[in-house]
C-alpha positions as CSV (number, residue, x, y, z in Angstrom):
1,X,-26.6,3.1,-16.1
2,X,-23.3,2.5,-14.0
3,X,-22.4,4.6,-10.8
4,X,-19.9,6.7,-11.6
5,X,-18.5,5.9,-8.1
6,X,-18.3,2.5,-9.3
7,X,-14.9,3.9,-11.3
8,X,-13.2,4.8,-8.3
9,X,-11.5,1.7,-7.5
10,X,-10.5,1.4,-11.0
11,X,-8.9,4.6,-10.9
12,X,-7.5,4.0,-7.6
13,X,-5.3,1.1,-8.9
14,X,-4.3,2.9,-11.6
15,X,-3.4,5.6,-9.2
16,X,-1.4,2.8,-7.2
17,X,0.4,1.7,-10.5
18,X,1.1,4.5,-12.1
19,X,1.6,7.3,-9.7
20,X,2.8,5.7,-6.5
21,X,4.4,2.7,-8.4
22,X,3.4,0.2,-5.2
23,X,2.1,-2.9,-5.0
24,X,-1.7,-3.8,-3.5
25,X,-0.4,-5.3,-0.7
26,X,1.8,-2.4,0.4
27,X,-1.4,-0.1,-0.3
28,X,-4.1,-2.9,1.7
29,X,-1.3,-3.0,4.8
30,X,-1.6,1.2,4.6
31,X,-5.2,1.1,4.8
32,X,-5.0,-1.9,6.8
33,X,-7.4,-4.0,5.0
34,X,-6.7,-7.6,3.7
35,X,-5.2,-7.3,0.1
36,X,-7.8,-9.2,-1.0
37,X,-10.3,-6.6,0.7
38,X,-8.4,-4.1,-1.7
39,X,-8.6,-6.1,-4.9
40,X,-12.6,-6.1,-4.3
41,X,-12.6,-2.4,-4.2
42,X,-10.6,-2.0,-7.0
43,X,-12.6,-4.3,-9.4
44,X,-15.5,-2.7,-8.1
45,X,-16.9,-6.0,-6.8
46,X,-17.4,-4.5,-2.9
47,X,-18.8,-0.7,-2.8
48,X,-16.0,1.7,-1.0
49,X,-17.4,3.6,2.1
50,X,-17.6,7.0,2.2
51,X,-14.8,6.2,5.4
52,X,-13.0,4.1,3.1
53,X,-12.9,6.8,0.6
54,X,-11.9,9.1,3.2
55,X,-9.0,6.8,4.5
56,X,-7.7,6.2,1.1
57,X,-7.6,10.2,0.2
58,X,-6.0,11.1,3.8
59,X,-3.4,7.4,3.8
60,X,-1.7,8.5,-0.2
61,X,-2.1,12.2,0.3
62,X,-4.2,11.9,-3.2
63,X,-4.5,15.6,-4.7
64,X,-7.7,17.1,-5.1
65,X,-7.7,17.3,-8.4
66,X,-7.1,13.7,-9.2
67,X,-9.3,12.7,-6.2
68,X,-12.5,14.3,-7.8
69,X,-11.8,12.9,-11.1
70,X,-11.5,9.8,-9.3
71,X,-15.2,10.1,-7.9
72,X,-16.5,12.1,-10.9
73,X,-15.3,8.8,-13.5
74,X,-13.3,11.0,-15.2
75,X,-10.3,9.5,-16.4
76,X,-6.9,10.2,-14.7
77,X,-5.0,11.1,-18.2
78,X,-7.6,14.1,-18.7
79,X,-5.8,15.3,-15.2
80,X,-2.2,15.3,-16.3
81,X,-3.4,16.9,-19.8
82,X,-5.2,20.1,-18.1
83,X,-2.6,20.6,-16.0
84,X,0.5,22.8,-17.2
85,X,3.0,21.1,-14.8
86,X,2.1,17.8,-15.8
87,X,5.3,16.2,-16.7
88,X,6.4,16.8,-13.4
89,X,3.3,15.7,-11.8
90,X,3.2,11.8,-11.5
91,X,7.1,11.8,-10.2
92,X,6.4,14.7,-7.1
93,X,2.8,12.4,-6.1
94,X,5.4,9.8,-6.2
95,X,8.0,11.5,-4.5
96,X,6.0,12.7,-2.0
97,X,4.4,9.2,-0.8
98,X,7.4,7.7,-0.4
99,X,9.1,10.8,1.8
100,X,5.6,10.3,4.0
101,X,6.0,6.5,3.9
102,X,9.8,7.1,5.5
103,X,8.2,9.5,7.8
104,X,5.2,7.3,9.1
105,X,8.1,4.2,9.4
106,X,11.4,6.0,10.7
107,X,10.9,5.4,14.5
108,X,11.0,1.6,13.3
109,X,13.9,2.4,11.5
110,X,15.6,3.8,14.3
111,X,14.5,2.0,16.9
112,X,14.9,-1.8,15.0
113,X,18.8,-3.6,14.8
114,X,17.1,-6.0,13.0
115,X,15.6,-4.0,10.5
116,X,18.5,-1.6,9.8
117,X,20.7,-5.0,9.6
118,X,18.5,-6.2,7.1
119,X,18.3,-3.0,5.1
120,X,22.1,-3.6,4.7
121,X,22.6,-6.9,4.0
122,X,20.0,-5.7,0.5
123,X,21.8,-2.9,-0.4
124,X,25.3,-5.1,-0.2
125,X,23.1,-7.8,-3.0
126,X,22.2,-7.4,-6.9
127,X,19.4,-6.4,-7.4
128,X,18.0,-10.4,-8.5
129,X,19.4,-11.1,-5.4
130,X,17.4,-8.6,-3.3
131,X,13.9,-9.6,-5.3
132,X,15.2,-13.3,-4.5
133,X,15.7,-11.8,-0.6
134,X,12.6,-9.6,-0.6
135,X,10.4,-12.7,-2.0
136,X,11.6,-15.0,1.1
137,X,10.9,-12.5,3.6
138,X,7.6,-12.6,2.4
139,X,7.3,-15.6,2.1
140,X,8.1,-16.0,5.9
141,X,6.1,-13.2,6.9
142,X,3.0,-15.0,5.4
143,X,4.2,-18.0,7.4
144,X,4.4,-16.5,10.5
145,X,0.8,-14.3,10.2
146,X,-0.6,-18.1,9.4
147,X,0.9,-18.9,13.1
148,X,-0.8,-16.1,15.0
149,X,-3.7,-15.8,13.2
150,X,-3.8,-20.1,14.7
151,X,-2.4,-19.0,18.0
152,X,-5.0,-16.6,18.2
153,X,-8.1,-18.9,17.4
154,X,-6.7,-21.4,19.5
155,X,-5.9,-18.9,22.9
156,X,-2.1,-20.7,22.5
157,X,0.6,-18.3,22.9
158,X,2.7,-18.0,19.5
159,X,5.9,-18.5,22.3
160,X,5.4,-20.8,25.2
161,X,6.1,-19.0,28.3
162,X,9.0,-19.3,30.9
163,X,7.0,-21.5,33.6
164,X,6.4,-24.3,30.6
């Protein structure tokens, strides 16, 4: 017989889909676990902690309601269906994750040139153009991790320092 816990991950990544539209590794930097970490959890290959659960219900703000269906195995749909403000539902979870996402990030915001400069120069391209944008920043982001995660195993500094 399966655990129904077992379903939660499953759930989880539908709730990440469908409700706050995001991608895994958006959701695994939130929880900050690898994304790979995340996609064992969600295929139910690696057993979520009961301070795993805890992080994910607390980090996307998940509703009660849709929580313990989450843990009971009950299927998300049978959520939106008993509820009588369903239709607006999915849109305010979604709604409301990304007004706490801006809150959690907005001293970054404020505090980073580089960041608001950036922000601008995507809202002044297309919107292939900003996937094309937002693809090489990854890109280079995963670039740059590779280099400290190297600096760090090897005690070099990423940046060599003034007396070199």
């Amino acid at each position: 017989m399966e655990r129904k816990d077992r379903n939660f991950g499953k759930q989880f990544k539908e709730y990440r889909e469908e409700y706050l539209e995001i991608k895994q590794l958006e959701a695994a930097e939130r929880l900050s676990i690898s994304s790979s970490a995340l996609s064992n959890y969600e295929r139910t290959d690696r057993d979520l902690t009961p301070d795993m659960l805890a992080e994910m219900k607390r980090t996307f703000d998940i509703p009660d309601d849709y929580f313990i269906a989450m843990l009971m195995g009950e299927p998300l749909r049978d959520v939106r269906s008993t509820n009588t403000k369903s239709a607006g539902k999915t849109s305010e979870i979604r709604e409301h994750y990304r007004d706490q996402f801006i809150e959690h990030h907005r001293a970054l915001l404020e505090e980073s040139n580089e960041l608001r400069e950036m922000i601008a120069i995507a809202s002044s391209l297309t919107a292939k153009q900003r996937r094309i944008y937002f693809n090489s920043m990854k890109s280079n982001i995963a670039v740059f991790k590779s280099l400290v995660a190297k600096s760090e195993q090897s005690a070099t500094p990423l940046h060599p320092s003034a007396k070199e």
